[in-house]
Backbone bond lengths (Angstrom), bond angles and torsions (degrees), N, CA, C in turn:
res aa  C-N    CA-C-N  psi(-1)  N-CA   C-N-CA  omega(-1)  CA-C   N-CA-C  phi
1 X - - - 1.433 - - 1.522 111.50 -
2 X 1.540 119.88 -15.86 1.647 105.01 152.31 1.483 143.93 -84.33
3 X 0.955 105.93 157.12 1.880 121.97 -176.74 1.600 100.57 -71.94
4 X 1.646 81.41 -169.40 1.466 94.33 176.51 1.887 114.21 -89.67
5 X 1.160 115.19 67.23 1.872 129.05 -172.10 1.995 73.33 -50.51
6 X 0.980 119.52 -42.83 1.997 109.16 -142.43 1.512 82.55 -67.14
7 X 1.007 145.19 -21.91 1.370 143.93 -162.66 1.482 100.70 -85.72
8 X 1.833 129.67 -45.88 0.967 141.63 171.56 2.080 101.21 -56.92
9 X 0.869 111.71 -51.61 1.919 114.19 174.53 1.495 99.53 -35.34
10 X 1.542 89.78 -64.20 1.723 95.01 -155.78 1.668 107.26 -56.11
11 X 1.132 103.95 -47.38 1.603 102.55 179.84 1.802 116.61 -65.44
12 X 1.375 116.45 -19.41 1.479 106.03 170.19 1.479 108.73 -77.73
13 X 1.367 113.25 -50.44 1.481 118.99 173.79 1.540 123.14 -52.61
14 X 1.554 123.30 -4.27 1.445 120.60 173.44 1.436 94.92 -125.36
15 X 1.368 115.96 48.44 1.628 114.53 178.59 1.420 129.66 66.81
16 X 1.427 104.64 22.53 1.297 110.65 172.09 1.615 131.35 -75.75
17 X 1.353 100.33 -150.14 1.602 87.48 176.17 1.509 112.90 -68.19
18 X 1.447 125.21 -157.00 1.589 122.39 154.19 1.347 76.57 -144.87
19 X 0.711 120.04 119.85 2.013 140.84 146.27 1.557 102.78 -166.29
20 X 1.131 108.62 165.59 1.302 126.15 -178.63 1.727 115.31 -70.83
21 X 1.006 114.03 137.86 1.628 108.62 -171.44 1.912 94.23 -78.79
22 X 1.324 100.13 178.76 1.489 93.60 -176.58 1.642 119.00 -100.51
23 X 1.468 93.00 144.63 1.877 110.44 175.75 1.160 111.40 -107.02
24 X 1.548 98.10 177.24 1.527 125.16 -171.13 1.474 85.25 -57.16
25 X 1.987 121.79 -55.40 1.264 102.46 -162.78 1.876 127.34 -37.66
26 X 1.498 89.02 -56.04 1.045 101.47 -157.74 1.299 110.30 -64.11
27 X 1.573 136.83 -14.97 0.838 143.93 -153.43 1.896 90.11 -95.45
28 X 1.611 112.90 -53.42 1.551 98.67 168.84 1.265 138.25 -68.35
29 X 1.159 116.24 -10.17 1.455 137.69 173.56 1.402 111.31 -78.23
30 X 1.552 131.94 -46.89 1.401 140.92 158.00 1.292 128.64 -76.50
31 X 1.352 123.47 -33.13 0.978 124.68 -171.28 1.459 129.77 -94.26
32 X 1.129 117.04 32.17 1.763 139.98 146.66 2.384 97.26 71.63
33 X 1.416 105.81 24.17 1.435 98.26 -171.25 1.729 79.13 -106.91
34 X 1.451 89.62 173.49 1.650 113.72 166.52 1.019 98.51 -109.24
35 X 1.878 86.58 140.51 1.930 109.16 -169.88 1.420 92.69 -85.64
36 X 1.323 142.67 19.70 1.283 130.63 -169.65 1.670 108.72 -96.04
37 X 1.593 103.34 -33.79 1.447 135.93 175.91 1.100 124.69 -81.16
38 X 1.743 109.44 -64.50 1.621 117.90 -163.03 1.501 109.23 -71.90
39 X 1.556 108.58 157.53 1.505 134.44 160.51 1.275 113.76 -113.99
40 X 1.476 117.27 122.20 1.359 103.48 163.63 1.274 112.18 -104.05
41 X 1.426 117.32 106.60 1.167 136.46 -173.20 2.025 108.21 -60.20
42 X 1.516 113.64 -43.80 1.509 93.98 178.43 1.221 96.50 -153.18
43 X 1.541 153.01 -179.64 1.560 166.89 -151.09 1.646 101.96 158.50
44 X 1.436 79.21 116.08 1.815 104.78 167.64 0.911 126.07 -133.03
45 X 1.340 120.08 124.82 1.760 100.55 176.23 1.852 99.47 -156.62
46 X 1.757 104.93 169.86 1.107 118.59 -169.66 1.564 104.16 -150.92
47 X 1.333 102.71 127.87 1.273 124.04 173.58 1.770 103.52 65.02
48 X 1.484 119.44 -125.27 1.692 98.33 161.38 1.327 115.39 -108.88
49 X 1.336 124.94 65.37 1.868 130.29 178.82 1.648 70.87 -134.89
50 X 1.557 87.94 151.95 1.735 112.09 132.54 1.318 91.73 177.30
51 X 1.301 111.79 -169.10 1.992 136.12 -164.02 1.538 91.95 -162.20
52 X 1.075 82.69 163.58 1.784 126.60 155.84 0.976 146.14 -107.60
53 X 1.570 134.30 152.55 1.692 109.18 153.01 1.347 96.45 -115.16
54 X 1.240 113.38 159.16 1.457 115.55 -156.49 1.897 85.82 -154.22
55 X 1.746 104.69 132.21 1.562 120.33 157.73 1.126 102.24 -111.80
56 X 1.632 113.46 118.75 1.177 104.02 -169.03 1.318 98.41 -92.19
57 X 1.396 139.74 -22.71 1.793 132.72 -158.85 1.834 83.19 -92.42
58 X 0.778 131.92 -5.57 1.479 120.93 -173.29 1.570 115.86 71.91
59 X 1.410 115.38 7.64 1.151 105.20 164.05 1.560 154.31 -170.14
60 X 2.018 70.57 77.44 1.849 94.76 -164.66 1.549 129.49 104.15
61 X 1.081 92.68 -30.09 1.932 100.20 -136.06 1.771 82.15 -88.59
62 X 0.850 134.60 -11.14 1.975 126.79 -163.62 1.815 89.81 -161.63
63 X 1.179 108.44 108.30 1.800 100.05 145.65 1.339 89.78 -120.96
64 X 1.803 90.21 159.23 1.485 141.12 165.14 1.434 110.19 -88.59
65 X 1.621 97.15 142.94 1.686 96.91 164.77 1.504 104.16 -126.50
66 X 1.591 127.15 120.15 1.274 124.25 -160.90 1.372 102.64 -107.92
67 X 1.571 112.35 139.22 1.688 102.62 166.39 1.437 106.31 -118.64
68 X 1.646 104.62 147.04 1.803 110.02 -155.29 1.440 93.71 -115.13
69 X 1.302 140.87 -167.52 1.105 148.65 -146.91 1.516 114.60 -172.43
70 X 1.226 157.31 78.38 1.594 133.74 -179.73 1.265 95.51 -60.13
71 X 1.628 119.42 144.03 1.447 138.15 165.98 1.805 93.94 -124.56
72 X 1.466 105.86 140.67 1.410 98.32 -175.16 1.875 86.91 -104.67
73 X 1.497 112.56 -176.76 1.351 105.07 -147.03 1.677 85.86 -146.50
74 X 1.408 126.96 -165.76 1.269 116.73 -173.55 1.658 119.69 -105.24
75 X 1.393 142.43 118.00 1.252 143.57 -142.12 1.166 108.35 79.37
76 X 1.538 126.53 43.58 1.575 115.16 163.62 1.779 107.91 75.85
77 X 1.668 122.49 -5.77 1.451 112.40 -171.03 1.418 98.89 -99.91
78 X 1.571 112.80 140.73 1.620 115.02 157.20 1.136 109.81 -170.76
79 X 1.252 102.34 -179.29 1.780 110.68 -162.44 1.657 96.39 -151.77
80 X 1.504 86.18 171.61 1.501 116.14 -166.52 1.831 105.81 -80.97
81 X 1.504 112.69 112.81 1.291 133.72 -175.99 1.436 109.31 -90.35
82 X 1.247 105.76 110.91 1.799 105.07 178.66 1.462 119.16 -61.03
83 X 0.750 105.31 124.57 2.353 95.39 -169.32 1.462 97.34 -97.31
84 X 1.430 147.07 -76.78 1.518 158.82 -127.67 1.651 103.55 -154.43
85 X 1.430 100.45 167.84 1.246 106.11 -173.59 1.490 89.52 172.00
86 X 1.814 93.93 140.55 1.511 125.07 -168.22 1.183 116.39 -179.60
87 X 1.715 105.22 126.84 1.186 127.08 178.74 1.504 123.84 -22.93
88 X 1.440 135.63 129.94 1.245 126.70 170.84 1.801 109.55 -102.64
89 X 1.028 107.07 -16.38 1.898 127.55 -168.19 1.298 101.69 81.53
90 X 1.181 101.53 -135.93 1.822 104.13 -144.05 1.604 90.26 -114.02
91 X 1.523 100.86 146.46 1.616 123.08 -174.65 1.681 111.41 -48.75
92 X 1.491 112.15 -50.97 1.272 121.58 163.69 1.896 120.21 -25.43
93 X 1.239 104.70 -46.72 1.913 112.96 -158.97 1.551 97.06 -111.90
94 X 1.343 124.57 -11.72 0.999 126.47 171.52 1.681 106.52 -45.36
95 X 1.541 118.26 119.15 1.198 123.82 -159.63 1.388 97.25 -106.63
96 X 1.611 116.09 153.15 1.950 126.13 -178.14 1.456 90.98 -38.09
97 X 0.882 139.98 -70.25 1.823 131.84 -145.73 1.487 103.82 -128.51
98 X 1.260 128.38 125.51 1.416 145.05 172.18 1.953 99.57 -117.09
99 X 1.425 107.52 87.31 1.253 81.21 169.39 1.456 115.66 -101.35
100 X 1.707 95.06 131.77 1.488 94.63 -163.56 1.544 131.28 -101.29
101 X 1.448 113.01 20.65 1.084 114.41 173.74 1.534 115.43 126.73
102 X 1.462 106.80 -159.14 1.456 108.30 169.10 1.777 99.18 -145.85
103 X 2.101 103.35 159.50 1.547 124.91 168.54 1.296 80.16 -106.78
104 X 1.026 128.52 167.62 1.326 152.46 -133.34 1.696 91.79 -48.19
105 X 1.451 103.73 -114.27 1.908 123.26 163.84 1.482 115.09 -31.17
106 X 1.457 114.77 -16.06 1.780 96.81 -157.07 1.546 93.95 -128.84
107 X 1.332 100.37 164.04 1.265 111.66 -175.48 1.610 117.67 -125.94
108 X 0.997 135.55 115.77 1.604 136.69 169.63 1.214 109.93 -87.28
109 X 1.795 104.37 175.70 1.137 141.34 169.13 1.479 118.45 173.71
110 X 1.015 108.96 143.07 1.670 136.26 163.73 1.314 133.37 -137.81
111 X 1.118 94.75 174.59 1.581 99.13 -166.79 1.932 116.55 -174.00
112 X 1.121 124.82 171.42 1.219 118.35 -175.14 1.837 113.84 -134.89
113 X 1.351 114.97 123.80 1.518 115.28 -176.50 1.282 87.49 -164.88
114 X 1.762 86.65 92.77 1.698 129.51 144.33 1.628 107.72 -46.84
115 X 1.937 99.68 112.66 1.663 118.57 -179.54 1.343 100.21 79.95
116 X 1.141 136.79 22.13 1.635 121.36 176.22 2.157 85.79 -111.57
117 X 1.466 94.91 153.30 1.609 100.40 -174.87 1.424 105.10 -98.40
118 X 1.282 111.89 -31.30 1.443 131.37 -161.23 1.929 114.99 -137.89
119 X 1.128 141.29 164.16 1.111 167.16 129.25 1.369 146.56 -84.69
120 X 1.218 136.71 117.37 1.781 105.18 -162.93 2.089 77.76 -121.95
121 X 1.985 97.25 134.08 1.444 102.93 160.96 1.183 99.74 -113.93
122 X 1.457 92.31 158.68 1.476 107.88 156.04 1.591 120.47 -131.20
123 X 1.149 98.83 151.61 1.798 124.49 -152.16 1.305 110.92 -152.78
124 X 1.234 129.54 143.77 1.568 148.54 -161.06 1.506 97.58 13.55
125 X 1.482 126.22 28.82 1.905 107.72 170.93 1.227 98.94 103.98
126 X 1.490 124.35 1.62 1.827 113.96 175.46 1.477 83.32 -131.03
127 X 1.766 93.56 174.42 1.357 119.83 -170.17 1.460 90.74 -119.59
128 X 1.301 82.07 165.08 2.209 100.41 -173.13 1.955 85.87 -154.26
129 X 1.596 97.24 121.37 1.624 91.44 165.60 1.661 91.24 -106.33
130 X 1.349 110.41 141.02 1.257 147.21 -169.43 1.716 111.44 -91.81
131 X 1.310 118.29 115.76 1.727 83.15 174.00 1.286 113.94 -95.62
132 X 1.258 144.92 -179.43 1.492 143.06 -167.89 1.633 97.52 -121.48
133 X 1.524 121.52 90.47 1.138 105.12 177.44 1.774 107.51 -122.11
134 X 1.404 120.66 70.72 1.201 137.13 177.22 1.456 80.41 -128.65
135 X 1.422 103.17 136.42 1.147 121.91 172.74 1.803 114.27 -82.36
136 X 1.516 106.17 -3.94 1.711 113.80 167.38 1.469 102.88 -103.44
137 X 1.193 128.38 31.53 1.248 136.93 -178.07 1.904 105.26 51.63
138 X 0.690 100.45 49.08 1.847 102.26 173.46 1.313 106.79 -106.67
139 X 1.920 115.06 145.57 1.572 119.07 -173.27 1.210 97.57 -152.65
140 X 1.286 125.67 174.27 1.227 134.55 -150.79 1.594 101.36 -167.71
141 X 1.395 95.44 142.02 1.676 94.93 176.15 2.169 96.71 -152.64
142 X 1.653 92.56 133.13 1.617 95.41 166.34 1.219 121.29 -140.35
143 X 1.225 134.41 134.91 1.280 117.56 171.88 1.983 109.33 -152.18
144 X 0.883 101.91 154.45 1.672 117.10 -170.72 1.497 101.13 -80.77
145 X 1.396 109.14 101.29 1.688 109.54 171.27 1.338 138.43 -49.24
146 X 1.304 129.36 121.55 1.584 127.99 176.64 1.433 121.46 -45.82
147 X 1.562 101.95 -43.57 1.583 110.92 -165.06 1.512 102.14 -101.20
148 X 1.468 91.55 -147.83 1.998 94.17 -161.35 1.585 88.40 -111.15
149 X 1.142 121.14 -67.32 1.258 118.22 165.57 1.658 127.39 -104.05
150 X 1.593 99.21 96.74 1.416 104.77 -176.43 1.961 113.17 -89.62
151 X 1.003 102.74 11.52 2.083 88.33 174.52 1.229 108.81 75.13
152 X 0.872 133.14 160.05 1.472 141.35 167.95 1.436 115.80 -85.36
153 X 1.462 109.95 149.97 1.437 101.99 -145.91 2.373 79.70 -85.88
154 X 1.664 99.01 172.27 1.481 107.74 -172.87 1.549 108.84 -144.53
155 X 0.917 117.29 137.12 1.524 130.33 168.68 1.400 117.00 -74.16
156 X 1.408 92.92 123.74 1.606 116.75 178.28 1.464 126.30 -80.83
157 X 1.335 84.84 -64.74 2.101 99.08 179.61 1.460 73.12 -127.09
């Protein structure tokens, strides 16, 4: 049920933000589902973007793909602001690579490959291996583009 946090490192460690990249928590705590139901299947994020995929009935039949926002708050406190949200369909058809777009600077994608450990994307001309740690084989990748028009990020292996 975690994202890519190592992506959140890299960006504090090259002068990025310092807040926490986003979790499952935060994602049930903000994100208007009942914890009685939902799965959050994956959370990624970089710098202040990330998303989710989110089942909210717990089972299968409808995922969500959420995009989050850091808003900083007053005394240095803030949290992760849910922005959009849209259907992914059902866990079953969920295909290897959904690339799903971009929040402002950054660009996602996910995808699902049941028994794979890892993923390798590629994005602006580099590779990122991904690990797959949804136990339904679901992964997630985000990151805030260098250039003006960087492409949508694509699956390698």
């Amino acid at each position: 049920m975690a994202g890519s946090d190592a992506a959140e490192r890299e960006s504090a460690a090259e002068g990025g933000p310092r807040h926490p990249g986003l979790s499952p928590r935060d994602v049930l705590a903000s994100g208007g589902w009942h914890p009685r139901y939902v799965r959050v299947l994956i959370t990624a994020s970089d710098g202040d973007y990330g998303f989710a995929v989110v089942d909210g009935n717990g089972d299968g039949a409808e995922l969500e793909e959420e995009q989050w926002q850091w808003e900083d708050g007053p005394g240095g406190r803030g949290h992760w602001q849910d922005g959009s949200s849209s259907g992914a369909g059902p866990l079953g058809y969920l295909p290897p690579l959904v690339a799903g777009g971009h929040i402002g600077p950054a660009y996602f994608a996910y995808g699902r490959v049941p028994g794979a450990e890892s993923v390798t994307i590629e994005f602006e001309q580099r590779r990122y291996e991904m690990p797959v740690v949804s136990p339904l084989g679901v992964w997630g990748f985000i990151r805030v583009a260098a250039g003006l028009r960087p492409g949508l990020p694509a699956l390698v292996s």
